[in-house]
C-alpha positions in Angstrom: -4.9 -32.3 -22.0 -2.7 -35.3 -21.4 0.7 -34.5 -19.5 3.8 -35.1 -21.8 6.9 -33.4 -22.6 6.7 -30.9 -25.9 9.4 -31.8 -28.5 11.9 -28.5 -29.1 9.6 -28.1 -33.1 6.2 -28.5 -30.8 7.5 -25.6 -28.7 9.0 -24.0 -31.1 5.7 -24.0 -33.1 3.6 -23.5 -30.0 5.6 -20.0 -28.9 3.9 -16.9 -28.1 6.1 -13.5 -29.8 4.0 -11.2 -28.1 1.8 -11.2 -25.1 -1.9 -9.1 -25.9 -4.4 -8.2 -22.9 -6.5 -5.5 -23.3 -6.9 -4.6 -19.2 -3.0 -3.6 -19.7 -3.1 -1.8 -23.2 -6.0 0.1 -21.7 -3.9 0.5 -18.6 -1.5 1.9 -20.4 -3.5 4.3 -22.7 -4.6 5.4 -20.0 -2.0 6.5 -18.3 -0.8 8.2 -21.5 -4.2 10.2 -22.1 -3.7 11.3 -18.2 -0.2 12.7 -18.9 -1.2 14.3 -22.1 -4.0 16.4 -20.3 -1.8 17.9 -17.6 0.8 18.8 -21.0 -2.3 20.6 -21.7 -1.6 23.3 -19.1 -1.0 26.9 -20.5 2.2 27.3 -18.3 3.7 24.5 -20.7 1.9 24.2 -23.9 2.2 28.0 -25.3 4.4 28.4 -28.6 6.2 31.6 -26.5 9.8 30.4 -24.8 8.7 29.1 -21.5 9.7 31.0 -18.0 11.0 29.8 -14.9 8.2 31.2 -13.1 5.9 28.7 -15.8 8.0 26.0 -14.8 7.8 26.7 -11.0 3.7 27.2 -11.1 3.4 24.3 -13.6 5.5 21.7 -10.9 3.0 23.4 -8.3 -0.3 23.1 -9.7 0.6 19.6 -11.3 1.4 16.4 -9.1 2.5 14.5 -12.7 4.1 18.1 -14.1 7.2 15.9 -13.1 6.7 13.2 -15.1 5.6 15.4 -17.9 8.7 17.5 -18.5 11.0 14.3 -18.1 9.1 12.9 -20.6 9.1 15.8 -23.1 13.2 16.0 -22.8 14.0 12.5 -22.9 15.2 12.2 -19.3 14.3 8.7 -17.7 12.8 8.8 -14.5 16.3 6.6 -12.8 18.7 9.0 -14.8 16.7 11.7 -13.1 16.6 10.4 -9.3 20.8 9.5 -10.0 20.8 13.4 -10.8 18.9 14.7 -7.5 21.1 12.5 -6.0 24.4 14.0 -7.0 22.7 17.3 -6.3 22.1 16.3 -2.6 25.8 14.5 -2.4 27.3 17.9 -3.5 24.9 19.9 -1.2 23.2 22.0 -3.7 20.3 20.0 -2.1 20.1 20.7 1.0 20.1 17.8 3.7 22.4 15.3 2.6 22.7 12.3 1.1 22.0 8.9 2.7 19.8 7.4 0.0 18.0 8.0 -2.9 14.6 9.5 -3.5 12.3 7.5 -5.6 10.3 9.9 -8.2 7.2 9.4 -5.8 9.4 11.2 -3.1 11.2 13.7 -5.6 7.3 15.1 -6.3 6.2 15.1 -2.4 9.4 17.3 -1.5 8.3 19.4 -4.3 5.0 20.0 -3.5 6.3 20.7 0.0 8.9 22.6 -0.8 9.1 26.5 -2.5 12.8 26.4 -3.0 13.0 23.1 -4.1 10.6 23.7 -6.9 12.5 26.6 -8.2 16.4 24.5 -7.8 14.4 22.0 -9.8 12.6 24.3 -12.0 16.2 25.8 -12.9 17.7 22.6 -13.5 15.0 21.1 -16.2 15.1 24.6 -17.8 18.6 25.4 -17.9 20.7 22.5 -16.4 22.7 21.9 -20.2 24.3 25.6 -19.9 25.6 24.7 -15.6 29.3 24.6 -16.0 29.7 23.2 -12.5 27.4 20.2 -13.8 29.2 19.5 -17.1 32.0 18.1 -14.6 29.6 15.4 -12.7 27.2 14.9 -15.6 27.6 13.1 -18.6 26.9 15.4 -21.8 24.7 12.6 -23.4 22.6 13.2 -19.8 23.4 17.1 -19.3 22.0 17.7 -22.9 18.7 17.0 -22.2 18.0 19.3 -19.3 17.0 22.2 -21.9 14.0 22.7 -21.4 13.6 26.3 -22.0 14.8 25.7 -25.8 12.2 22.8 -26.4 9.0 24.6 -28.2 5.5 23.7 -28.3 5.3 20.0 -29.0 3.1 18.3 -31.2 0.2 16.2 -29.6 1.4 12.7 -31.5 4.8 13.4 -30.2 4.1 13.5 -27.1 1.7 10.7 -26.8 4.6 8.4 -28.8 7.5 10.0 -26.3 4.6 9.3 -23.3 4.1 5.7 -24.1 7.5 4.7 -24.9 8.4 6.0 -21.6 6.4 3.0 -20.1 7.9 0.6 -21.7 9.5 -0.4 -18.1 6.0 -0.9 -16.4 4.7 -2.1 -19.7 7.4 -5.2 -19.5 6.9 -5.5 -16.1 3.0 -5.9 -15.9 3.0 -8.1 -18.7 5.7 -10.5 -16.7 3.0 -10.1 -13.9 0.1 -10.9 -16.1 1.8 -14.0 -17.6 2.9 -15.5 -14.4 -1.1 -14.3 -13.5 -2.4 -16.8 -16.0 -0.4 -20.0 -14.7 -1.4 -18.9 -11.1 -5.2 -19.2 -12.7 -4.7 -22.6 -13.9 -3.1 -23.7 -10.6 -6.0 -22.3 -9.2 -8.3 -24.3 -10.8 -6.5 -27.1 -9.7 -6.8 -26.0 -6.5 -10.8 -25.8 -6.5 -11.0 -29.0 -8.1 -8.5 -31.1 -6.2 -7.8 -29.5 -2.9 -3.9 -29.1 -4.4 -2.6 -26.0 -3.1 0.6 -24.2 -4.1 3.4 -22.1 -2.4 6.2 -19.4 -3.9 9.7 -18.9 -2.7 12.5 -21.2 -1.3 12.6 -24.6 -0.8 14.8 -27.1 0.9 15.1 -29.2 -2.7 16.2 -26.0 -5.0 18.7 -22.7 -4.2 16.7 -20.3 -6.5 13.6 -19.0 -5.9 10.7 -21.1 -6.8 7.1 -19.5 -8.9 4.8 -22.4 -8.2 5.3 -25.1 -5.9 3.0 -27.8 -6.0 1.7 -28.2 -3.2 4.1 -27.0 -0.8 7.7 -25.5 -0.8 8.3 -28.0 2.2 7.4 -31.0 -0.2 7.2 -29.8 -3.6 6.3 -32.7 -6.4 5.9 -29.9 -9.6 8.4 -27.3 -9.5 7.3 -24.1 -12.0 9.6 -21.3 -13.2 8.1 -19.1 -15.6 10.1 -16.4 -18.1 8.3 -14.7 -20.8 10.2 -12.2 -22.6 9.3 -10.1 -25.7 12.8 -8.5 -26.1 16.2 -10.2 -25.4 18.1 -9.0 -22.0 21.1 -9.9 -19.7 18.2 -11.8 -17.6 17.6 -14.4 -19.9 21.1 -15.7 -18.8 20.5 -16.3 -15.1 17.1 -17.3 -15.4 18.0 -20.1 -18.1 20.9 -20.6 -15.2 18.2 -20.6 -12.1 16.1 -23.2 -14.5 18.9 -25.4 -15.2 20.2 -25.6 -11.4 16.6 -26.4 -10.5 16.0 -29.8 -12.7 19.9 -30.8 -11.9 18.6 -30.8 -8.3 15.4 -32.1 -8.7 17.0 -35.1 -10.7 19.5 -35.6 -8.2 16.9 -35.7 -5.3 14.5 -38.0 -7.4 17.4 -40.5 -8.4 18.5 -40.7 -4.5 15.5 -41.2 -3.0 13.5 -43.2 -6.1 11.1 -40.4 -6.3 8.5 -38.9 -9.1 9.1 -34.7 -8.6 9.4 -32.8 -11.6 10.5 -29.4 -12.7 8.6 -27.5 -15.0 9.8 -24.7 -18.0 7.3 -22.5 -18.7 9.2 -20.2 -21.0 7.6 -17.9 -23.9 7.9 -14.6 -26.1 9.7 -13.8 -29.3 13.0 -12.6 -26.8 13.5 -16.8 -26.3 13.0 -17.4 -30.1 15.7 -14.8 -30.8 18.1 -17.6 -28.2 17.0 -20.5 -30.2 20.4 -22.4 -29.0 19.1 -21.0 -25.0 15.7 -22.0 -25.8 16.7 -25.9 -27.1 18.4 -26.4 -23.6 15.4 -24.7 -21.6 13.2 -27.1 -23.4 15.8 -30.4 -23.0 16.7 -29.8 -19.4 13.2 -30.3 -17.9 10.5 -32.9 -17.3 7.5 -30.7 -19.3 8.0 -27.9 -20.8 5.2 -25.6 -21.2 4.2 -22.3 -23.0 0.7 -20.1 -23.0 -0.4 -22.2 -25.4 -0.2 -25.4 -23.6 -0.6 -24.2 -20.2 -3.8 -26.0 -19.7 -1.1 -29.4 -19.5 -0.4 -28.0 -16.2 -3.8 -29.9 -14.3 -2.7 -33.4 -16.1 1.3 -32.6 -14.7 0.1 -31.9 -10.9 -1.9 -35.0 -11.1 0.3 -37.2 -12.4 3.2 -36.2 -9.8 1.3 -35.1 -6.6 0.7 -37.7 -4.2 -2.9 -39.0 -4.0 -2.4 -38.0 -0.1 -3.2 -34.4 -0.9 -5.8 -34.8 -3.1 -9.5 -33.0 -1.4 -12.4 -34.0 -3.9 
């Protein structure tokens, strides 16, 4: 594929709304079906109002029991760890507080730890009725830690409540499979031209680089990536990291009479929902590239790198 820059309607035209792989939806399912067999466990899934000792041996037999009964009230795992911490800060933890425990830390201190399970156990049952809580907790928050008063939940539900509590990891490993494809084609550049490439910091840009081709020390294709299925506040300083990158790059080319070019790869419906963002992403660059034209990328590095680093 010959290296040129798309026109705004050929990117437009070209755009990816949503990002399919079949590794991460069966990833994901996964994950799900995993969850769904520990909500199998009789200390959970009888019809009868559930205990605290059912709670307690359910969070003791089950290293996900955690992640089940956030799950099944609605709690995030973040708005959860922001609660143990405020139960540490105002010593009904015991210990302290110095910083936060991730969830993977919440569930080894309660495998470890008897007391902890039943504080925990009491909180996730009960927690909406704690009046010393309702004065550090938000109701919207407090309301949810009822789990005594939740029944037996219907299998579908769960698995819907289950997956859409991925959604964080789900955005997150597509990101990382989409920057995974460019990194392939780069790779094949690689094998076939001795052209290597570097991520991070280099002396021509102040933001943080995806690709460098070849090096960050001497970079003549400068790639950042953004692929994003839903609009967020990140769009704004990654269109604003993008922009300070090809100002820079222009700059250093038009000083020193020099070829380097910065690269857009930019994709997913959350750009096509900032058309205005997405007409400047596409204008202030030298190519612009989606998943759909990413095999451009072999004819850009050629065209820019020096023939000095080329290894047939």
């Amino acid at each position: 594929m010959q290296a040129r820059k798309l026109t705004f309607q050929q990117a437009w035209d070209s755009s990816t709304i949503f990002f399919v792989d079949e590794e991460l939806e069966s990833e994901i399912e996964e994950k799900v079906a995993d969850l769904l067999r520990t909500a199998e466990n009789p200390h959970i899934a009888a019809t009868n109002v559930r205990t605290l000792e059912d709670v307690v041996a359910f969070l003791q037999e089950e290293p996900d029991g955690l992640e089940v009964i956030l799950r099944d009230i609605g709690l995030s795992d973040e708005k959860f760890m922001r609660i143990i911490s405020l139960l540490r800060k105002i010593g009904r933890i015991a210990g302290g507080f110095e910083s936060e425990w991730s969830i993977d830390k919440i569930k080894r201190q309660l495998s470890d730890d008897a007391h902890l399970r039943v504080l925990i156990a009491e909180l996730l049952l009960d927690g909406v009725h704690d009046a010393e809580l309702i004065t550090y907790i938000p109701r919207f928050y407090l309301d949810k830690l009822n789990y005594r008063e939740i029944g037996a939940i219907p299998q579908a539900f769960r698995a819907i409540r289950y997956k859409e509590s991925t959604i964080g990891t789900y955005g997150g490993r597509k990101g990382y499979k989409v920057e995974a494809a460019i990194q392939a084609q780069l790779d094949n550049v690689k094998a076939n031209y001795g052209i290597g490439y570097e991520q991070g910091r280099s002396r021509f840009v102040n933001v943080d680089i995806d690709f460098a081709v070849p090096t960050l020390q001497d970079p003549w294709v400068i790639i950042m990536s953004s692929f994003q299925e839903t609009t967020s506040s990140g769009q704004t300083a990654k269109a604003r990291d993008m922009l300070a990158a090809y100002t820079q790059i222009t700059t250093s080319n038009s000083r020193y009479g020099e070829n380097r070019v910065f690269v857009n790869f930019v994709d997913g419906g959350g750009w096509l929902a900032r058309k205005r963002d997405l007409e400047r992403l596409v204008a202030q660059c030298h190519y612009f590239i989606n998943l759909q034209n990413l095999d451009m990328l072999e004819a850009i590095v050629l065209a820019h790198v020096p023939r000095s680093y080329i290894v047939r």
